[in-house]
BALOBA-1460 file (C-alpha; in Angstrom, 3 decimals):
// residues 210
<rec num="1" residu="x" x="130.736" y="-59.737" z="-10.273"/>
<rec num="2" residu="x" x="127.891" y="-57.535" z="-11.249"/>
<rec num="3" residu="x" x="125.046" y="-57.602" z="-9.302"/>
<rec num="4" residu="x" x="121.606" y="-58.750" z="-10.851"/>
<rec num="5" residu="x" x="118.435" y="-57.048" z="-10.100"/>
<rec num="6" residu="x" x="115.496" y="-59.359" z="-10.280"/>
<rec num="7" residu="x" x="112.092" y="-58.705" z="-11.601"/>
<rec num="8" residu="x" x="109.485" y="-59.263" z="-9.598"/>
<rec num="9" residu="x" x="106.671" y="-60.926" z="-11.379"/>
<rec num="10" residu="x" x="103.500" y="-59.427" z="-11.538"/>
<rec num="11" residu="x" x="101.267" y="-60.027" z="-8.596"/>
<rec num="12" residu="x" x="97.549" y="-60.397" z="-9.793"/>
<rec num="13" residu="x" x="96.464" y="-60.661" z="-6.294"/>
<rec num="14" residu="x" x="97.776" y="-56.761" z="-6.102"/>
<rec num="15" residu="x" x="95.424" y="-53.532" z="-4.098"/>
<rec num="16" residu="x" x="94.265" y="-52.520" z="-6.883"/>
<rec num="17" residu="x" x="92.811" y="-56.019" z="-8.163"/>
<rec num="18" residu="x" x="92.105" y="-57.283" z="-4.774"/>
<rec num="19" residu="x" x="89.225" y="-53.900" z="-4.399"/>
<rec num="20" residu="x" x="88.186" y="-54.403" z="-7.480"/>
<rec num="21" residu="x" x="87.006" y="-57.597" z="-6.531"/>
<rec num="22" residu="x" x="85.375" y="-55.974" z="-3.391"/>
<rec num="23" residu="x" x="84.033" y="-53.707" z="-4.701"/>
<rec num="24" residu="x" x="82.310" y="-55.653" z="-8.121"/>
<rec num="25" residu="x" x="81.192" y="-58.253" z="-5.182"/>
<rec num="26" residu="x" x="79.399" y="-56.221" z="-2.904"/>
<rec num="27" residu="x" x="77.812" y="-54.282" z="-6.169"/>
<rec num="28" residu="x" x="76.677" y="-57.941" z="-7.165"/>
<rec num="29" residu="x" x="75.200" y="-58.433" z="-3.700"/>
<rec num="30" residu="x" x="73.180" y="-55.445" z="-3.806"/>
<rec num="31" residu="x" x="71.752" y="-56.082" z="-7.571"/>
<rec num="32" residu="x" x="70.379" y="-59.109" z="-6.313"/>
<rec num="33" residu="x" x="68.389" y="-57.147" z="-3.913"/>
<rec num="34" residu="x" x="70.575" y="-57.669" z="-0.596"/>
<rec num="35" residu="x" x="69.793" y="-54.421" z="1.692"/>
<rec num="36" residu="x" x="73.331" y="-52.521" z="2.191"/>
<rec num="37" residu="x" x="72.327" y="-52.389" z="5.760"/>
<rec num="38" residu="x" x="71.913" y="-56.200" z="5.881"/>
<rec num="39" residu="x" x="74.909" y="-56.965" z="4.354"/>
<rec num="40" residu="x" x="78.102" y="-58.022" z="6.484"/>
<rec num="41" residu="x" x="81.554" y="-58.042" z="5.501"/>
<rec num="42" residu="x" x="81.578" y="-61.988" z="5.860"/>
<rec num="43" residu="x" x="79.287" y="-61.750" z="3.271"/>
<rec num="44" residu="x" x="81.264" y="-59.477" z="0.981"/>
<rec num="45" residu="x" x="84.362" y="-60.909" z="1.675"/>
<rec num="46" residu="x" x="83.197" y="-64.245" z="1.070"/>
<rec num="47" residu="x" x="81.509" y="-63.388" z="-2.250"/>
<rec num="48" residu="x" x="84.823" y="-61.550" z="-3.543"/>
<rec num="49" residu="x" x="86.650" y="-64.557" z="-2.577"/>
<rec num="50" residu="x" x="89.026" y="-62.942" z="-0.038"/>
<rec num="51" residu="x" x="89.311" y="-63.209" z="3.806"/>
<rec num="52" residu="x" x="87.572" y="-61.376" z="6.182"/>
<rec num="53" residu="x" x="91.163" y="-60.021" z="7.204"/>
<rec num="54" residu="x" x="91.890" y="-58.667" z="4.164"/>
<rec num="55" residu="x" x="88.395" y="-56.886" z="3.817"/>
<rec num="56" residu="x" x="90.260" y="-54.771" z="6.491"/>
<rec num="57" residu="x" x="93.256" y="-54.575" z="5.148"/>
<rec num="58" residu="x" x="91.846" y="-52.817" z="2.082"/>
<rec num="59" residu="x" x="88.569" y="-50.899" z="3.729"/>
<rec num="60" residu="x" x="88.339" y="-49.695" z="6.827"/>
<rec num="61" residu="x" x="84.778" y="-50.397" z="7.440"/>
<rec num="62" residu="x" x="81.432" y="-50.723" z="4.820"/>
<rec num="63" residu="x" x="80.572" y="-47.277" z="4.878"/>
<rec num="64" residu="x" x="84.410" y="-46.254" z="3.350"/>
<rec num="65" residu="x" x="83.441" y="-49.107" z="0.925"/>
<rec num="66" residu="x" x="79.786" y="-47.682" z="0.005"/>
<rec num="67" residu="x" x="81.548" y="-44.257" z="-0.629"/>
<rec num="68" residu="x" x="84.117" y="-45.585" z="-2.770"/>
<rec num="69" residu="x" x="81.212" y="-47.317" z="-4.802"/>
<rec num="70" residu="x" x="79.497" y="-43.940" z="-4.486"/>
<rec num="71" residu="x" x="82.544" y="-41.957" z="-5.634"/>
<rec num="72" residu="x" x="82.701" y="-43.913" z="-8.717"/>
<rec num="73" residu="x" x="79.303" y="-43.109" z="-9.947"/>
<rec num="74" residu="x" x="79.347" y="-39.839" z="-8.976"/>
<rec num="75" residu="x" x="82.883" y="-39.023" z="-10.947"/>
<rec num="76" residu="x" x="81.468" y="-41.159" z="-13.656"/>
<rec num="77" residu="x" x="78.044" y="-38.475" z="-13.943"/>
<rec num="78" residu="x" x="80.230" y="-35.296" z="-13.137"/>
<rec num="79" residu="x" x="83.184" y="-35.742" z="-16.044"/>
<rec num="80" residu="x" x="80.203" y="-36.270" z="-18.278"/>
<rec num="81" residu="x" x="78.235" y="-32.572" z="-17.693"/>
<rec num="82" residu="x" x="81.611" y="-31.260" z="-17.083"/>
<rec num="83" residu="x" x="82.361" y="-32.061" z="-21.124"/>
<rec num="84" residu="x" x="79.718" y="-30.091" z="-21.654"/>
<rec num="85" residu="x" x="79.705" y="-26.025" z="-21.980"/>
<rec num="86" residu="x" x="76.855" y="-23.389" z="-22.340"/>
<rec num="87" residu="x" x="79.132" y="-21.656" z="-25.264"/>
<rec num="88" residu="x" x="79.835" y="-24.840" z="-26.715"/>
<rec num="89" residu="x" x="79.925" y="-25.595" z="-30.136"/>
<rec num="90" residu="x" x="76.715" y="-26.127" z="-31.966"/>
<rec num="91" residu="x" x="73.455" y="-26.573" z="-30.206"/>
<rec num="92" residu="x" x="74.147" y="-26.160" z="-26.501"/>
<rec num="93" residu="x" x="70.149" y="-27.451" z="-25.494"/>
<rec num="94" residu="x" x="70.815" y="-30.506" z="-27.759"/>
<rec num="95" residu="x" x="74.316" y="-30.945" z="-26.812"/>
<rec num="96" residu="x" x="72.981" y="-30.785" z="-22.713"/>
<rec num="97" residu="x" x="69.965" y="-33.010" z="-23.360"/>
<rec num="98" residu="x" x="72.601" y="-36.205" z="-24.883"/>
<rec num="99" residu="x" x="74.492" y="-35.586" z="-21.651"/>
<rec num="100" residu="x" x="71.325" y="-35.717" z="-19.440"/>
<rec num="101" residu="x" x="70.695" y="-38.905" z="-22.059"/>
<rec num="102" residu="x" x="74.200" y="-40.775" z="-20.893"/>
<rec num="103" residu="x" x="73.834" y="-39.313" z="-17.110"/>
<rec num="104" residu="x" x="70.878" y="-41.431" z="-16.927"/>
<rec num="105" residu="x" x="72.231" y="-44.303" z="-18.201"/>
<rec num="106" residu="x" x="75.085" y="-43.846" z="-15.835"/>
<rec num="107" residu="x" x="72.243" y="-43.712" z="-12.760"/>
<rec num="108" residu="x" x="70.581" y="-46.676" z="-13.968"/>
<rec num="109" residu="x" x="73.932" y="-48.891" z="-13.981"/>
<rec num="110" residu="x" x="74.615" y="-47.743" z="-10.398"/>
<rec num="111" residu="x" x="71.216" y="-47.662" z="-9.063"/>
<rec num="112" residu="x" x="71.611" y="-50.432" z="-6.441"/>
<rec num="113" residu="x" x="74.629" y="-48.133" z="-5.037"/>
<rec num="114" residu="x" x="72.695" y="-45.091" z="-5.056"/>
<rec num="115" residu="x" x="69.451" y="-46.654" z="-3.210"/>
<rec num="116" residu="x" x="72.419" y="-47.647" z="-0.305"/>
<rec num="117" residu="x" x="73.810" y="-44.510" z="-0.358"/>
<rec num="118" residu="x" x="69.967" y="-43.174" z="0.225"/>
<rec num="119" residu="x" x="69.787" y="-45.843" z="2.675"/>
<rec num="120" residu="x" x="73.077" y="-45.033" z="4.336"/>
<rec num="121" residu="x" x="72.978" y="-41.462" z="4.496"/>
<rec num="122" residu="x" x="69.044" y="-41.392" z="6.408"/>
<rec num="123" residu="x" x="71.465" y="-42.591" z="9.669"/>
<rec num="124" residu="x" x="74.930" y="-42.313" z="9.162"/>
<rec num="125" residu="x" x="76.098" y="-38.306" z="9.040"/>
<rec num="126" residu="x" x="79.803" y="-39.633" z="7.192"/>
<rec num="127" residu="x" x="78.165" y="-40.743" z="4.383"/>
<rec num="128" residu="x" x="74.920" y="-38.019" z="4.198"/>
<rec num="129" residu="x" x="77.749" y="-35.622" z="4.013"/>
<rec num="130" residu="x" x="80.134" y="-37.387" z="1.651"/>
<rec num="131" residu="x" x="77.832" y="-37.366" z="-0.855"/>
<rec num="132" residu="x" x="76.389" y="-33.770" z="-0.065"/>
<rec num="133" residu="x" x="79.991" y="-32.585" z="-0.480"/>
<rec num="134" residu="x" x="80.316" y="-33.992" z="-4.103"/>
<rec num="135" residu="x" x="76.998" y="-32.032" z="-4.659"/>
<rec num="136" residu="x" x="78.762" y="-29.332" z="-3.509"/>
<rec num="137" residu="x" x="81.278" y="-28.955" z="-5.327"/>
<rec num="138" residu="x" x="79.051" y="-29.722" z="-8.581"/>
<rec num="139" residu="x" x="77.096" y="-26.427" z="-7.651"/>
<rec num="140" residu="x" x="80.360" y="-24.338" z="-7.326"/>
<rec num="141" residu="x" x="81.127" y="-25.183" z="-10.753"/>
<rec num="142" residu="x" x="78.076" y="-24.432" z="-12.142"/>
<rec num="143" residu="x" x="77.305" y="-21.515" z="-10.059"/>
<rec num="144" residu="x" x="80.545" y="-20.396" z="-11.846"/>
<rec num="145" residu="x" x="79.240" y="-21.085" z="-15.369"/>
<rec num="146" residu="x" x="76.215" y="-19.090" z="-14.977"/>
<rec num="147" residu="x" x="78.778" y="-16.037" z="-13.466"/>
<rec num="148" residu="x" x="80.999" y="-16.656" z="-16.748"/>
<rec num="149" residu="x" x="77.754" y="-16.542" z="-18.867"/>
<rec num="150" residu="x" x="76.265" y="-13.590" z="-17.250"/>
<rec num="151" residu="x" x="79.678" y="-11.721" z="-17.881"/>
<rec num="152" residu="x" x="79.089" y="-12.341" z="-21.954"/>
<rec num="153" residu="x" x="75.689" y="-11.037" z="-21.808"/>
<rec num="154" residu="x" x="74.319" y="-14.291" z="-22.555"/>
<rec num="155" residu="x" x="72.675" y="-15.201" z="-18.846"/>
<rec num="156" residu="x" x="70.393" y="-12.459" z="-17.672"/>
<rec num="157" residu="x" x="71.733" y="-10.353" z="-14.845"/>
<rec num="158" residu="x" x="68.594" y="-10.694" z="-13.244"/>
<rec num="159" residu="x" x="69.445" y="-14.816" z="-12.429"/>
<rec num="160" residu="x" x="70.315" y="-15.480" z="-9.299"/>
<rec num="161" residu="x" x="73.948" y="-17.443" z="-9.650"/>
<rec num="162" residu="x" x="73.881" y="-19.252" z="-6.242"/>
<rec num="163" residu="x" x="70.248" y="-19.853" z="-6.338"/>
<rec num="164" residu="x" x="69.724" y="-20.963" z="-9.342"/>
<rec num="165" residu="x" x="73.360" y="-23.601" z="-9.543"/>
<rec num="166" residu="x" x="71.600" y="-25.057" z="-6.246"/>
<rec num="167" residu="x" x="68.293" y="-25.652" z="-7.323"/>
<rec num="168" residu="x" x="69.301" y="-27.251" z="-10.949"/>
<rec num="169" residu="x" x="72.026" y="-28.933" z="-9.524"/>
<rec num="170" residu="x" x="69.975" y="-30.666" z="-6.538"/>
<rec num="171" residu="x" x="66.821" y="-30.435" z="-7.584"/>
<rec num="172" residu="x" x="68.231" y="-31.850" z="-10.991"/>
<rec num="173" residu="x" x="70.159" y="-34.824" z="-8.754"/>
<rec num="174" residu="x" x="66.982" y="-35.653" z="-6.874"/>
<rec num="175" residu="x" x="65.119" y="-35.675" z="-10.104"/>
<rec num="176" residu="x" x="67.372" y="-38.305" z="-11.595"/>
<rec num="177" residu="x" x="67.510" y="-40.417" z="-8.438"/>
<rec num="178" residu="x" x="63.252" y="-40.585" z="-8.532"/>
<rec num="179" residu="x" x="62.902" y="-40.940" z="-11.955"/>
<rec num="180" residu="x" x="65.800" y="-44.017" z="-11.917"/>
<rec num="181" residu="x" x="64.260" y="-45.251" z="-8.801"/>
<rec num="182" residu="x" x="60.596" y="-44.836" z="-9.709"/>
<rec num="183" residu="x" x="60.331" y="-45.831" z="-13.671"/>
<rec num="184" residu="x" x="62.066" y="-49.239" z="-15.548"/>
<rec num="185" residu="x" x="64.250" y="-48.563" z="-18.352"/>
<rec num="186" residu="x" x="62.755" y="-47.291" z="-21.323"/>
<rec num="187" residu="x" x="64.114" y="-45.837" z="-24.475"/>
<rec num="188" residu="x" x="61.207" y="-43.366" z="-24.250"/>
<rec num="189" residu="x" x="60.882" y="-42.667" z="-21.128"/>
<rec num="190" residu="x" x="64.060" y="-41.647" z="-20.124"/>
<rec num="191" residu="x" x="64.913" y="-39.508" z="-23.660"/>
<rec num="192" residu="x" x="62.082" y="-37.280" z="-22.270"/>
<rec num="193" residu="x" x="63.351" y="-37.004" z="-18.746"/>
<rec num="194" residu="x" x="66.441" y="-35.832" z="-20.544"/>
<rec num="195" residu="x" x="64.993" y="-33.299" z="-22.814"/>
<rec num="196" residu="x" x="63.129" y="-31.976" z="-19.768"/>
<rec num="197" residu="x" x="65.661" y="-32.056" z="-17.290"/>
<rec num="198" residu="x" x="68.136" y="-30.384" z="-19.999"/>
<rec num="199" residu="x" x="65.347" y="-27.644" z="-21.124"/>
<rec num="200" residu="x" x="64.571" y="-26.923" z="-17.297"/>
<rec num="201" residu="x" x="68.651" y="-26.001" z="-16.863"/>
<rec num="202" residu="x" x="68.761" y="-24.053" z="-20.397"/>
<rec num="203" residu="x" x="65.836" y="-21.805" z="-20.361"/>
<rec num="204" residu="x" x="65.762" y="-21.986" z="-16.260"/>
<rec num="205" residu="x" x="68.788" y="-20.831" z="-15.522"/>
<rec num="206" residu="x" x="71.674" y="-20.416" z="-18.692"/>
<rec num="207" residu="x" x="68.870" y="-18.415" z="-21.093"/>
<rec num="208" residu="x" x="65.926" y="-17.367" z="-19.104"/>
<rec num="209" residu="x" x="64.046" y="-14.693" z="-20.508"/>
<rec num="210" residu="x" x="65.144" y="-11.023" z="-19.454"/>
């Protein structure tokens, strides 16, 4: 008699689902003002409907949690500039300034995860250099664009690749974090802080005057 191979049914209760409950809970918790450092896994747990067990079954403490939260907003703002290319098509300023736009946008959704990660990061050296390494690695790609764009004679040789790819990059993070942190959302507002930030990396860095 042939043997019959059973399907198992979908489990909706699966990893995947059961973190994204975590993780939309404890992102819930901290729009409604709850301190990251306040905030116990009870608490999560409780709010994403799961046991405190498997909390730890899934994360191994809060701060791998916060830096999964983290990662998300961070790969969410990185594939966005990295669609975007100096030689591009059309008008590279304007092109830079709608991905400053929809960066923005991205900071403001994940604000509450970004003031924990500030919070975090002032004490806890795993998380200061988790997010430090995403920074990183931002730099090295854009330290790399201005080398590409120096080799066309488009970037002066007289820019300094390293320097400059820090001080956009960084200076251009800690810029967004201020300006998310320090201002309510406003159509205005924030389509200026993108025209800025995008003319600052343009004629700063990518076409600087000889």
């Amino acid at each position: 008699m042939p043997s019959i191979t059973r399907r198992r049914p979908r489990n909706p209760d699966g990893r995947a689902a059961v973190e994204a409950r975590v993780l939309a809970a404890t992102e819930r918790l901290l729009r409604e003002g709850v301190r990251f450092t306040d905030l116990g896994v009870q608490r999560i747990a409780a709010e994403a409907g799961v046991a405190r067990s498997t909390f730890y079954t899934h994360f191994r403490d809060k701060t791998e949690l916060l830096m999964r939260l983290a990662g998300t907003m961070r790969e969410t703002s990185f594939d966005r500039t990295g669609e975007w290319s100096p030689a591009g098509p059309g008008d590279p300023l304007a092109a830079l300034t709608e991905v400053f736009a929809d960066v923005i946008r991205i900071y403001r959704t994940y604000a509450p995860v970004l003031a924990a990660v500030s919070e975090v990061a002032a004490y806890d050296e795993v998380v200061r250099e988790y997010w430090a390494a995403g920074l990183e690695r931002f730099v090295a790609r854009t330290v790399q664009a201005i080398r590409v764009e120096q080799e066309a004679g488009r970037t002066p040789a007289s820019v300094d690749p390293e320097t400059a790819g820090r001080l956009i990059v960084i200076g251009g993070d800690r810029f967004l974090a201020d300006h998310v942190s320090a201002t309510p959302a406003d159509p205005e507002t924030d389509a200026a802080a993108a025209r800025e930030l995008a003319a600052t990396w343009w004629y700063g860095a990518y076409r600087r005057p000889a």
